[in-house]
Biopython code that builds the backbone (N, CA, C, O; Angstrom):
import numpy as np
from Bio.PDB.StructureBuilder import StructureBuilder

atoms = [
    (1, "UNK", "N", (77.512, -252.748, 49.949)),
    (1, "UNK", "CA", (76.540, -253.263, 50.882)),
    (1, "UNK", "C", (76.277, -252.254, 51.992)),
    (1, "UNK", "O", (75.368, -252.337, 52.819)),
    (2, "UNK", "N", (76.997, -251.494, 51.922)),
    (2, "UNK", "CA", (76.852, -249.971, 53.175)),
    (2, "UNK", "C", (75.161, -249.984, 53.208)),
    (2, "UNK", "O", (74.385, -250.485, 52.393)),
    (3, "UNK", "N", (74.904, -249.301, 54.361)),
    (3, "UNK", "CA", (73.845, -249.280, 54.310)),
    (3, "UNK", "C", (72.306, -249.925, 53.922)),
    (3, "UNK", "O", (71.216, -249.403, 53.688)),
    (4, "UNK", "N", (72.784, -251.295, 53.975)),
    (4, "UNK", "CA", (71.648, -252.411, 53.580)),
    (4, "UNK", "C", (71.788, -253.406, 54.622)),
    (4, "UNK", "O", (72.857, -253.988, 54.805)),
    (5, "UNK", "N", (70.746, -253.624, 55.317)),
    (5, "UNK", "CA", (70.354, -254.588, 56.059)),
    (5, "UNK", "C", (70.848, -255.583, 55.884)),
    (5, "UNK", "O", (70.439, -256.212, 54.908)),
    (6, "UNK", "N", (72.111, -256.289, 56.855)),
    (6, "UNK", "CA", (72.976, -257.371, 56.159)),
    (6, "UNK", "C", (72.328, -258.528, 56.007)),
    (6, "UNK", "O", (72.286, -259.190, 54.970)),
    (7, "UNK", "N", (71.526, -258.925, 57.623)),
    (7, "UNK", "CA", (71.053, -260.722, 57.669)),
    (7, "UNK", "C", (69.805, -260.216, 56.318)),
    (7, "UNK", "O", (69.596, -261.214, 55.629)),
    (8, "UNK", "N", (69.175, -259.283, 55.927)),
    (8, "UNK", "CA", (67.944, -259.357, 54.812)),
    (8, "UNK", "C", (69.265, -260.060, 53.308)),
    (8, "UNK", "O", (69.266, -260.975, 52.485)),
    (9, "UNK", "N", (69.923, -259.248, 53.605)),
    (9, "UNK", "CA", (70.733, -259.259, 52.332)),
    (9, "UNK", "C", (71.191, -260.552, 51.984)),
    (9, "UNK", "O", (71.179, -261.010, 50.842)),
    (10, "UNK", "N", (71.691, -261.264, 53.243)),
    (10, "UNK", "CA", (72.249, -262.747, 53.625)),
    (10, "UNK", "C", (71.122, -264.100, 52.908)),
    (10, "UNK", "O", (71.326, -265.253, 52.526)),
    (11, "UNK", "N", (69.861, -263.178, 52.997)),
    (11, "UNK", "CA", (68.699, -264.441, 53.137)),
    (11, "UNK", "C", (68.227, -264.349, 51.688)),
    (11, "UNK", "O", (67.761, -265.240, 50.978)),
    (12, "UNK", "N", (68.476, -262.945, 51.389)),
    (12, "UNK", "CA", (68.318, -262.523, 49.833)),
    (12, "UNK", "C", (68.719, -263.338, 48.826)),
    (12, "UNK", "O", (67.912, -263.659, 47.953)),
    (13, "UNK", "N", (70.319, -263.887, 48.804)),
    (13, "UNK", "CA", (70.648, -264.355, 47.986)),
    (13, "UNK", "C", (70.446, -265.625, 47.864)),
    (13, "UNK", "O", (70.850, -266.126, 46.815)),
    (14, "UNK", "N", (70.035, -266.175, 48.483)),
    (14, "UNK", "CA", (69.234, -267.390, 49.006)),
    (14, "UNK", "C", (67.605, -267.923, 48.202)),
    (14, "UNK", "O", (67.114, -268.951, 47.734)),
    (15, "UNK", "N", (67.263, -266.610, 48.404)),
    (15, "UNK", "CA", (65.920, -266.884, 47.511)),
    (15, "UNK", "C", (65.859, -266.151, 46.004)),
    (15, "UNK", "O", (66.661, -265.321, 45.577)),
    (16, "UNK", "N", (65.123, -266.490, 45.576)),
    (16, "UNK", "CA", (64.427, -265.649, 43.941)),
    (16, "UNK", "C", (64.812, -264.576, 43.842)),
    (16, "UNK", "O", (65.616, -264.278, 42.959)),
    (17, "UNK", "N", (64.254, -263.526, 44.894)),
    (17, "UNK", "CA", (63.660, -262.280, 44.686)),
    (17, "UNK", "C", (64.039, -261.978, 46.772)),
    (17, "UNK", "O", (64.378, -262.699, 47.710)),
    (18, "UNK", "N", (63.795, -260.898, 46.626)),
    (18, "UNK", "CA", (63.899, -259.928, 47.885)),
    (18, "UNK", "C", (62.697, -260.070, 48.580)),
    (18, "UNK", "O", (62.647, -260.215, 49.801)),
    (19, "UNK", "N", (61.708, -260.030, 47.825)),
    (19, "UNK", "CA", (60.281, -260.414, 48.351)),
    (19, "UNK", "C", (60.100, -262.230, 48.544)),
    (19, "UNK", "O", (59.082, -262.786, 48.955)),
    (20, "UNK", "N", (60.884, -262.643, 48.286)),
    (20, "UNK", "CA", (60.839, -264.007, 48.173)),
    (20, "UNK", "C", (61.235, -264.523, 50.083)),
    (20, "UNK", "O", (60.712, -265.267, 50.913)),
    (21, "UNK", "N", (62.756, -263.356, 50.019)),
    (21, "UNK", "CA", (63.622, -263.755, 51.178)),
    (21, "UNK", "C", (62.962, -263.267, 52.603)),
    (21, "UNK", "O", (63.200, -263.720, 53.723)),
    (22, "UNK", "N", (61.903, -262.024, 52.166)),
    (22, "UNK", "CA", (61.005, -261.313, 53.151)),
    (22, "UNK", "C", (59.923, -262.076, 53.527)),
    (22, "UNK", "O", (59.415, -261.995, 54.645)),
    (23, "UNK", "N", (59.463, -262.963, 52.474)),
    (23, "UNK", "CA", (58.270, -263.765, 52.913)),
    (23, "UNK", "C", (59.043, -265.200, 53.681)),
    (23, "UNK", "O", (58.166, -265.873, 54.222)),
    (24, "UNK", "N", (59.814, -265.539, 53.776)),
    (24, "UNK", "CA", (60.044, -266.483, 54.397)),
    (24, "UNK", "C", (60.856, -266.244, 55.998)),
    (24, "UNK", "O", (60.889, -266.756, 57.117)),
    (25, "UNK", "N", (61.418, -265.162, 55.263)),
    (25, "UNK", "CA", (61.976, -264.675, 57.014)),
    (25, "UNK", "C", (60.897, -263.885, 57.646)),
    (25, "UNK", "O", (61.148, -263.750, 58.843)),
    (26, "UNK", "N", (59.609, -263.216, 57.240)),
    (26, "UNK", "CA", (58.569, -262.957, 58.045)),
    (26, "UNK", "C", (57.581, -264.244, 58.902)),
    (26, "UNK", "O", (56.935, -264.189, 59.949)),
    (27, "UNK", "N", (57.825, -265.394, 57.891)),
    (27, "UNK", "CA", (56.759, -266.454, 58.690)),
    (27, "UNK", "C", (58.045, -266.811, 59.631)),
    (27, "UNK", "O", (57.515, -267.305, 60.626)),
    (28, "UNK", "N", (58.937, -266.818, 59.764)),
    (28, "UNK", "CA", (59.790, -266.973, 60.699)),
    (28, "UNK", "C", (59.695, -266.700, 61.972)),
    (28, "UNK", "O", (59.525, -267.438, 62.943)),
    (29, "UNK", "N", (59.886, -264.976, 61.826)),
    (29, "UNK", "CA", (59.239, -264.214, 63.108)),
    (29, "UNK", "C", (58.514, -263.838, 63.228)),
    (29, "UNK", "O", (58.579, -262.925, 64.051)),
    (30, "UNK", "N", (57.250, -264.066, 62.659)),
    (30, "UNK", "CA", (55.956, -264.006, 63.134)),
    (30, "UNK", "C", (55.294, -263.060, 62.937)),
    (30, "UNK", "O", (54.489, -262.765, 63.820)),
    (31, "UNK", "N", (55.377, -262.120, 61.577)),
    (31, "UNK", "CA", (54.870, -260.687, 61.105)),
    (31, "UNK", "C", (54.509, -260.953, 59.885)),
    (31, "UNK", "O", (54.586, -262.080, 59.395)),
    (32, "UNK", "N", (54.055, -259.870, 59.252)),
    (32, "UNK", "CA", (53.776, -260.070, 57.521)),
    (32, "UNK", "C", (55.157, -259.885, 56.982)),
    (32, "UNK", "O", (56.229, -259.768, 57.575)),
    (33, "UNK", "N", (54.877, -259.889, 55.774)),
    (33, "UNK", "CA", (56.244, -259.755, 54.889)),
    (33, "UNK", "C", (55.989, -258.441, 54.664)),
    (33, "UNK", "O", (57.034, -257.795, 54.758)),
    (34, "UNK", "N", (54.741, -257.555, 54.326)),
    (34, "UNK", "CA", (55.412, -255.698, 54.612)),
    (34, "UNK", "C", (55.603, -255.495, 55.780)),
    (34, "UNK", "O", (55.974, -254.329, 55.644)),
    (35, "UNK", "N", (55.663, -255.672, 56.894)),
    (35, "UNK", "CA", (55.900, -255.441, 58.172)),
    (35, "UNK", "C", (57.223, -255.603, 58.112)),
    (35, "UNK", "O", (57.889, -254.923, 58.893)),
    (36, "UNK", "N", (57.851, -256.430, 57.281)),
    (36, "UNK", "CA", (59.659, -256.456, 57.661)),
    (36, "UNK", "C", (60.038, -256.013, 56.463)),
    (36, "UNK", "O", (61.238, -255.942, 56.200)),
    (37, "UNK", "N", (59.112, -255.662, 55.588)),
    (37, "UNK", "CA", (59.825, -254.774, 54.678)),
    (37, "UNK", "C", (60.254, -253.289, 55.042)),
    (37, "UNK", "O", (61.289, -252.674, 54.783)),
    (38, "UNK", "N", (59.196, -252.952, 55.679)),
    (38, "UNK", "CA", (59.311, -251.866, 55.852)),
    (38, "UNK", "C", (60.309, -251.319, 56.762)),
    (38, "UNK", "O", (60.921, -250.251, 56.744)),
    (39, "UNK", "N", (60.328, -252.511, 57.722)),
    (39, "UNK", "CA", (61.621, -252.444, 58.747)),
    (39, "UNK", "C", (63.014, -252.211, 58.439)),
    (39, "UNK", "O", (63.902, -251.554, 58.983)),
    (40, "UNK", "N", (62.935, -253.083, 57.205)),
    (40, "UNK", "CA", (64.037, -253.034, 56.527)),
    (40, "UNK", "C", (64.368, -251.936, 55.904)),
    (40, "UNK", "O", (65.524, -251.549, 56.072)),
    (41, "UNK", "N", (63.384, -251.068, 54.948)),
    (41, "UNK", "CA", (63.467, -250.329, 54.186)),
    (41, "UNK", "C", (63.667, -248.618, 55.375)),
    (41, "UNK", "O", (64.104, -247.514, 55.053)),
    (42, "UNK", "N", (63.322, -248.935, 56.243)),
    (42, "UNK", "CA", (63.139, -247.815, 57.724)),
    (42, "UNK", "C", (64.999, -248.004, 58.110)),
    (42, "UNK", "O", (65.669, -246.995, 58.328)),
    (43, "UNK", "N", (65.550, -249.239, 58.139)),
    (43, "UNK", "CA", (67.167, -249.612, 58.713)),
    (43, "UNK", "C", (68.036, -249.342, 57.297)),
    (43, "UNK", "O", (69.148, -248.829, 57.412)),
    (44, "UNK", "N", (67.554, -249.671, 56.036)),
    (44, "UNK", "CA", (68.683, -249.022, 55.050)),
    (44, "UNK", "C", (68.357, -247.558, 54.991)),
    (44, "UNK", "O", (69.324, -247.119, 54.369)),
    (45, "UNK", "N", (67.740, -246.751, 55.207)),
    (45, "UNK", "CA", (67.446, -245.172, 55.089)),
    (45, "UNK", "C", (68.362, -244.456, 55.923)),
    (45, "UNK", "O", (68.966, -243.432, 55.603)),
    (46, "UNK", "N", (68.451, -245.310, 57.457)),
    (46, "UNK", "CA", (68.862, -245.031, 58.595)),
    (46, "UNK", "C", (68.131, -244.700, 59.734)),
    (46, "UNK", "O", (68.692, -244.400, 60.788)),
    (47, "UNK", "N", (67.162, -244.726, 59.626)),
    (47, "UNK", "CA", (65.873, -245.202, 60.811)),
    (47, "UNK", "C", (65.872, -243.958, 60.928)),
    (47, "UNK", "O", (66.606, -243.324, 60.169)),
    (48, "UNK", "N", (65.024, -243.222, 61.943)),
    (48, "UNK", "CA", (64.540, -242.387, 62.343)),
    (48, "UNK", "C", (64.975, -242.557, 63.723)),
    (48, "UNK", "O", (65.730, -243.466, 64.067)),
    (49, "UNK", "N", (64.461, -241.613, 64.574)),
    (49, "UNK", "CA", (63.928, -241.223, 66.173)),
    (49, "UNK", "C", (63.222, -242.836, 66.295)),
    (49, "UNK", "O", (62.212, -243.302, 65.767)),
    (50, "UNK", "N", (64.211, -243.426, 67.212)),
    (50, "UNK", "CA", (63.291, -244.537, 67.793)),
    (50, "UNK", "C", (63.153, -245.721, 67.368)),
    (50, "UNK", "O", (62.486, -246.626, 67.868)),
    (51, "UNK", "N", (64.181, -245.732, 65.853)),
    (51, "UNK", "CA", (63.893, -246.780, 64.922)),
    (51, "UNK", "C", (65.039, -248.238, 65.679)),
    (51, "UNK", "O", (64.667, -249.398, 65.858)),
    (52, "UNK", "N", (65.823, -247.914, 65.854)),
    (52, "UNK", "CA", (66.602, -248.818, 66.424)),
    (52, "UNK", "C", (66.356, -249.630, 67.877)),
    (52, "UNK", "O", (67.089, -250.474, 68.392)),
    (53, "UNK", "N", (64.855, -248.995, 68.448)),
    (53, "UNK", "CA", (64.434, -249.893, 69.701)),
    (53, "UNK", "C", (63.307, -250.207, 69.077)),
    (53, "UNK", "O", (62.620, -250.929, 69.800)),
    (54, "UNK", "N", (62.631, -249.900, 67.669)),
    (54, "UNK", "CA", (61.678, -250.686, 66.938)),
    (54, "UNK", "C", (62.434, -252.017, 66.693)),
    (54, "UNK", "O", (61.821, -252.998, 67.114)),
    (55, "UNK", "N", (63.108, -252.161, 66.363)),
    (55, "UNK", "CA", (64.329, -253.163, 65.397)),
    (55, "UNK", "C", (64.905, -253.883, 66.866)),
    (55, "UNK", "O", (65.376, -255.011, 66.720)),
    (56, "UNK", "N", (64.900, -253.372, 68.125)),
    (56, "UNK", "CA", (65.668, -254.235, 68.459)),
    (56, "UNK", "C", (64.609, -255.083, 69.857)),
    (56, "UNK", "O", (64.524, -254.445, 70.906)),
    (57, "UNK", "N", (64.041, -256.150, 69.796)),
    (57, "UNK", "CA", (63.111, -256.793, 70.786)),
    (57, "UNK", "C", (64.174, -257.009, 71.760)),
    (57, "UNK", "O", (63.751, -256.720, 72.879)),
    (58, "UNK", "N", (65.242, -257.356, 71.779)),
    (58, "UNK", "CA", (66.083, -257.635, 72.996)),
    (58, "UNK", "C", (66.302, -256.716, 74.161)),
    (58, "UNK", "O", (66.198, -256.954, 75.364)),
    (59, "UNK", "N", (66.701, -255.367, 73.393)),
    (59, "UNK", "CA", (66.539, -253.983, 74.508)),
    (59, "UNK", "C", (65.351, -254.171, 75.241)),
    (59, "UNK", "O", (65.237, -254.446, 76.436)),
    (60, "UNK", "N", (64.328, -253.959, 74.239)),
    (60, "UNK", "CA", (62.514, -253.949, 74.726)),
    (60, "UNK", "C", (62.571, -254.928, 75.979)),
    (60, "UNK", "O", (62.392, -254.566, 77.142)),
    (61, "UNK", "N", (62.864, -256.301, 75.537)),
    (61, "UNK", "CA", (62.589, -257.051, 76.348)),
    (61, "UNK", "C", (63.246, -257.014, 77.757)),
    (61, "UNK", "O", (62.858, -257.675, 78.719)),
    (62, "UNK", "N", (64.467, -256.007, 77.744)),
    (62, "UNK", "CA", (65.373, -256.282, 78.882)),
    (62, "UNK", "C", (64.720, -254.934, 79.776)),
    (62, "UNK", "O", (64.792, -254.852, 81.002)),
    (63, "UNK", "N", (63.929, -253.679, 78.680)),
    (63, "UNK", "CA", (63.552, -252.441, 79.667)),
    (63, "UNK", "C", (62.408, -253.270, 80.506)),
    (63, "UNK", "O", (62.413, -253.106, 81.726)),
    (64, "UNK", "N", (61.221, -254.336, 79.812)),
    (64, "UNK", "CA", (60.316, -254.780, 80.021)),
    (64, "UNK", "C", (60.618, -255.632, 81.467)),
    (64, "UNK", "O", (60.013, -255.504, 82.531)),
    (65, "UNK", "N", (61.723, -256.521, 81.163)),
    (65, "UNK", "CA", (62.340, -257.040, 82.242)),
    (65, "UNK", "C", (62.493, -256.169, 83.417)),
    (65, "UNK", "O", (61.910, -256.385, 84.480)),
    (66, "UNK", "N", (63.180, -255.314, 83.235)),
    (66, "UNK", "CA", (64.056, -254.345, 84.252)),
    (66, "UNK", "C", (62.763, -253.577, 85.185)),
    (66, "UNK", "O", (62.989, -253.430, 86.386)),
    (67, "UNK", "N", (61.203, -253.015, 84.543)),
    (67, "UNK", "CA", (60.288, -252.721, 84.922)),
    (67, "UNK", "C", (59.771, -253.668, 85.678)),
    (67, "UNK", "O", (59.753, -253.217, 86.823)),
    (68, "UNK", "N", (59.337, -254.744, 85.660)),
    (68, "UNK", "CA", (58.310, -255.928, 86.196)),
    (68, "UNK", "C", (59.490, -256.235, 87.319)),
    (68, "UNK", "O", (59.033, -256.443, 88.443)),
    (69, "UNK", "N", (60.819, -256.293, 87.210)),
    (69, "UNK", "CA", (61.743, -256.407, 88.366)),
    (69, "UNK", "C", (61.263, -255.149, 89.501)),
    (69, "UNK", "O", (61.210, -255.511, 90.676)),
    (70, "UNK", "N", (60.987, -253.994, 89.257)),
    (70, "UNK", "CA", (61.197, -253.332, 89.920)),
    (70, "UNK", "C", (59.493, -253.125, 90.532)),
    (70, "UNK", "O", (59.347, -252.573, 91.623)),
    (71, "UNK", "N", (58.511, -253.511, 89.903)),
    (71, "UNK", "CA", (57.138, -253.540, 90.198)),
    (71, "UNK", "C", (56.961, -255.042, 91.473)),
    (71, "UNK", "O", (56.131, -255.040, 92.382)),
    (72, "UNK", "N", (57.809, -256.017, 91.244)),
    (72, "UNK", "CA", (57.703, -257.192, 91.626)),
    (72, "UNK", "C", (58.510, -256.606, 93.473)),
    (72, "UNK", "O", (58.178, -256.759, 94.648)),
    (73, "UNK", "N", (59.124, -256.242, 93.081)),
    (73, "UNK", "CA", (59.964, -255.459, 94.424)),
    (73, "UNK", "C", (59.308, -254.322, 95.054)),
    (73, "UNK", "O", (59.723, -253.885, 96.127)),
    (74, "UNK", "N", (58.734, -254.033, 94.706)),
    (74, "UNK", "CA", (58.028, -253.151, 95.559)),
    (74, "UNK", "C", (56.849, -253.608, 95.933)),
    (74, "UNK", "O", (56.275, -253.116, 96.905)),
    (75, "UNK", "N", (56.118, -254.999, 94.943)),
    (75, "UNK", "CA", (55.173, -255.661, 95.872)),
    (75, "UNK", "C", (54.783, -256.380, 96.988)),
    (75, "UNK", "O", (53.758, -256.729, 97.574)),
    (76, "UNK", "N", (56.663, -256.522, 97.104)),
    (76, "UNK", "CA", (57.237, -257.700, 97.827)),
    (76, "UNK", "C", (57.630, -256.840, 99.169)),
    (76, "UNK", "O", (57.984, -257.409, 100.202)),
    (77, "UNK", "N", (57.520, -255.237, 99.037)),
    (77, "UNK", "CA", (58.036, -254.599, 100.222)),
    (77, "UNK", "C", (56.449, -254.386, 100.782)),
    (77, "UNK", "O", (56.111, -254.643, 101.937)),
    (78, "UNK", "N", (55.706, -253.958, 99.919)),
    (78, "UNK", "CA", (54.217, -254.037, 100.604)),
    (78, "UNK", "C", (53.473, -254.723, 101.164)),
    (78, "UNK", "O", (52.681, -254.406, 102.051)),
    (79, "UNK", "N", (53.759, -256.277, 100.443)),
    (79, "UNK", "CA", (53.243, -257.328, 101.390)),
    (79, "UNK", "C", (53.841, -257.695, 102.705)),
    (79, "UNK", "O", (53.330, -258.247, 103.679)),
    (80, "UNK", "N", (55.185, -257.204, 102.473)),
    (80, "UNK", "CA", (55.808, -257.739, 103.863)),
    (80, "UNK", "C", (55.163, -255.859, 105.135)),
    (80, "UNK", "O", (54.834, -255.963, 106.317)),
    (81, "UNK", "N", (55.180, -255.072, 104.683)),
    (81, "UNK", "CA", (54.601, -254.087, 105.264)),
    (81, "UNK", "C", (53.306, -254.667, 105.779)),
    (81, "UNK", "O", (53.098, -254.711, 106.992)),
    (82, "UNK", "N", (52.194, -255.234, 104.664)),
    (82, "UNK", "CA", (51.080, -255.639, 105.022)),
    (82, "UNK", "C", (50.981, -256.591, 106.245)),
    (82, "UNK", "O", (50.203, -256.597, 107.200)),
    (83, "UNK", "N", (52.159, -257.499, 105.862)),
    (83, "UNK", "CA", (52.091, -259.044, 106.719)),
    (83, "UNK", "C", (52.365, -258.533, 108.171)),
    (83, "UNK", "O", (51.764, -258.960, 109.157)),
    (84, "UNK", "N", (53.503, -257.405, 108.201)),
    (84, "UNK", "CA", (53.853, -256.939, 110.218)),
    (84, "UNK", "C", (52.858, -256.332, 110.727)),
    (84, "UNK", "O", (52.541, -256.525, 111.901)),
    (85, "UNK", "N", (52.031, -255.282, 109.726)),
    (85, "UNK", "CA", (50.618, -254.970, 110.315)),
    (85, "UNK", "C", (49.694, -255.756, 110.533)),
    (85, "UNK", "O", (48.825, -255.624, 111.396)),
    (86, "UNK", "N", (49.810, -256.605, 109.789)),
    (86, "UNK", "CA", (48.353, -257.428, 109.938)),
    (86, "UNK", "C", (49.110, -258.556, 111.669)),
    (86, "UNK", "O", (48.476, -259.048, 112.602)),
    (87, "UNK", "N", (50.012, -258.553, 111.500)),
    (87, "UNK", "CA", (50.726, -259.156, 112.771)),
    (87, "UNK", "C", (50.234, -258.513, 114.288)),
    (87, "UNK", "O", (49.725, -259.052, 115.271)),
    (88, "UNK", "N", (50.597, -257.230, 114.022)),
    (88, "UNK", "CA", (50.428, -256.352, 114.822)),
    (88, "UNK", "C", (48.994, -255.841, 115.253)),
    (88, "UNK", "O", (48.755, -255.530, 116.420)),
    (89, "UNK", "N", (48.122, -255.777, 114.313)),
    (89, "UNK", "CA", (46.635, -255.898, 114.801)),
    (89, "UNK", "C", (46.401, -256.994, 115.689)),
    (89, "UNK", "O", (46.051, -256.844, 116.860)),
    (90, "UNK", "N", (46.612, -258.199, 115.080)),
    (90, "UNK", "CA", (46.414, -259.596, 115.600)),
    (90, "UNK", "C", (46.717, -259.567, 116.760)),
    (90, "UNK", "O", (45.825, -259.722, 117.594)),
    (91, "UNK", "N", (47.747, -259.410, 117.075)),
    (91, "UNK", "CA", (48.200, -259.385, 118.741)),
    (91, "UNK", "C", (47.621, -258.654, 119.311)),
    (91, "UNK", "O", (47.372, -259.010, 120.463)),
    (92, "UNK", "N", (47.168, -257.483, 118.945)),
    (92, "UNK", "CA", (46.971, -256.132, 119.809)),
    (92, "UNK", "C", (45.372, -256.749, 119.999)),
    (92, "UNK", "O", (44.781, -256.587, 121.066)),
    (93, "UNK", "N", (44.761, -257.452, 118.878)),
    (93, "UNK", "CA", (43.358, -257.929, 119.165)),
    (93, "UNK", "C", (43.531, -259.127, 120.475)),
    (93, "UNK", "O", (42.714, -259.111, 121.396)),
    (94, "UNK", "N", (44.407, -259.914, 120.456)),
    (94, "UNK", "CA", (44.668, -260.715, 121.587)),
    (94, "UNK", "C", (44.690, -260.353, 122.461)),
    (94, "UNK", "O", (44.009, -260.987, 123.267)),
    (95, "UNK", "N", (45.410, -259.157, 122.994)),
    (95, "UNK", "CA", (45.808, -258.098, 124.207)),
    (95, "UNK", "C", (44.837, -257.645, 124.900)),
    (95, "UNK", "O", (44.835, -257.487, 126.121)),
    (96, "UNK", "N", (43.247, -257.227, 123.517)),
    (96, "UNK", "CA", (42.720, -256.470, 124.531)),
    (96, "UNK", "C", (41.531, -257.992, 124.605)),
    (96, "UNK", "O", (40.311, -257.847, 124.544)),
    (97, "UNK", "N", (41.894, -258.720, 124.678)),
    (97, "UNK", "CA", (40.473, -259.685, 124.886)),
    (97, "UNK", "C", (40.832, -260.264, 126.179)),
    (97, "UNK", "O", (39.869, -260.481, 126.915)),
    (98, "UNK", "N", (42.222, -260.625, 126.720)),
    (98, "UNK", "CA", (42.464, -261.422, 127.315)),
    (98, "UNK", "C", (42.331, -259.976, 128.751)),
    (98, "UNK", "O", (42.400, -260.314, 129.933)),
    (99, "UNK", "N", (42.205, -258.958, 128.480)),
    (99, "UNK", "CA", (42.513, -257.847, 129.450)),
    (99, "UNK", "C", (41.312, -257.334, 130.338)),
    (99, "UNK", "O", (40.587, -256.444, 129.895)),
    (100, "UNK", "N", (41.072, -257.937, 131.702)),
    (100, "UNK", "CA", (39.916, -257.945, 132.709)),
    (100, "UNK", "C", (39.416, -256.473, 132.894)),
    (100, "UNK", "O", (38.486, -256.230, 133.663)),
]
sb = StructureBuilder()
sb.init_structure("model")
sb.init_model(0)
sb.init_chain("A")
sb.init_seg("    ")
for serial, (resi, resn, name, xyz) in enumerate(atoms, 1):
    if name == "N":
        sb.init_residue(resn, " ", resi, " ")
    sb.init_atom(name, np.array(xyz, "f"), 0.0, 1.0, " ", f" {name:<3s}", serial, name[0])
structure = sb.get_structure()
C-alpha cells in the first residue's frame, strides 16, 4: 500500500471499481471525479512543488485565516487613527467658532 492514497484506497474497497469509489467521494466534496483523480494520481507519484498545499484545504484555510486576521487589524488601527482625527478636527472646529 506504500505509496497509495490510503482514505482513496479505504473507499476503494468499498465500491466496484476505483472509479466507482472516486465518483462517490467526489460528490462528497464537491469536485468532479477527474478532479480527485488526478489528485490522487498527483499524491501516489509523490506530488510535485506545491502538491501537498493543493491536497491540503486546512493549511489554505488557516494561511487564509491568518491573512484576513492581519488585514482586519490593521483596519481596526486605521479607523481608530481615523476616529482621534476626526475627534480632533471636531473640536478644533468648535474652538475656532466659539473664538471672538
Amino acid at each position: 500500500m506504500s505509496g497509495r492514497c490510503e482514505w482513496c484506497w479505504k473507499h476503494e474497497v468499498e465500491h466496484a471499481s476505483r472509479w466507482a469509489a472516486l465518483s462517490s467521494i467526489s460528490a462528497k466534496i464537491g469536485c468532479t471525479p477527474e478532479t480527485l483523480r488526478l489528485w490522487v494520481k498527483r499524491v501516489e507519484r509523490g506530488g510535485g512543488a506545491g502538491s501537498a498545499a493543493t491536497l491540503d484545504p486546512q493549511g489554505e484555510m488557516a494561511q487564509r485565516m491568518k491573512t484576513l486576521e492581519r488585514e482586519n487589524r490593521e483596519l481596526r488601527q486605521a479607523n481608530e487613527i481615523l476616529r482621534k482625527a476626526s475627534a480632533y478636527f471636531a473640536q478644533a472646529e468648535l474652538d475656532r467658532r466659539f473664538r471672538p
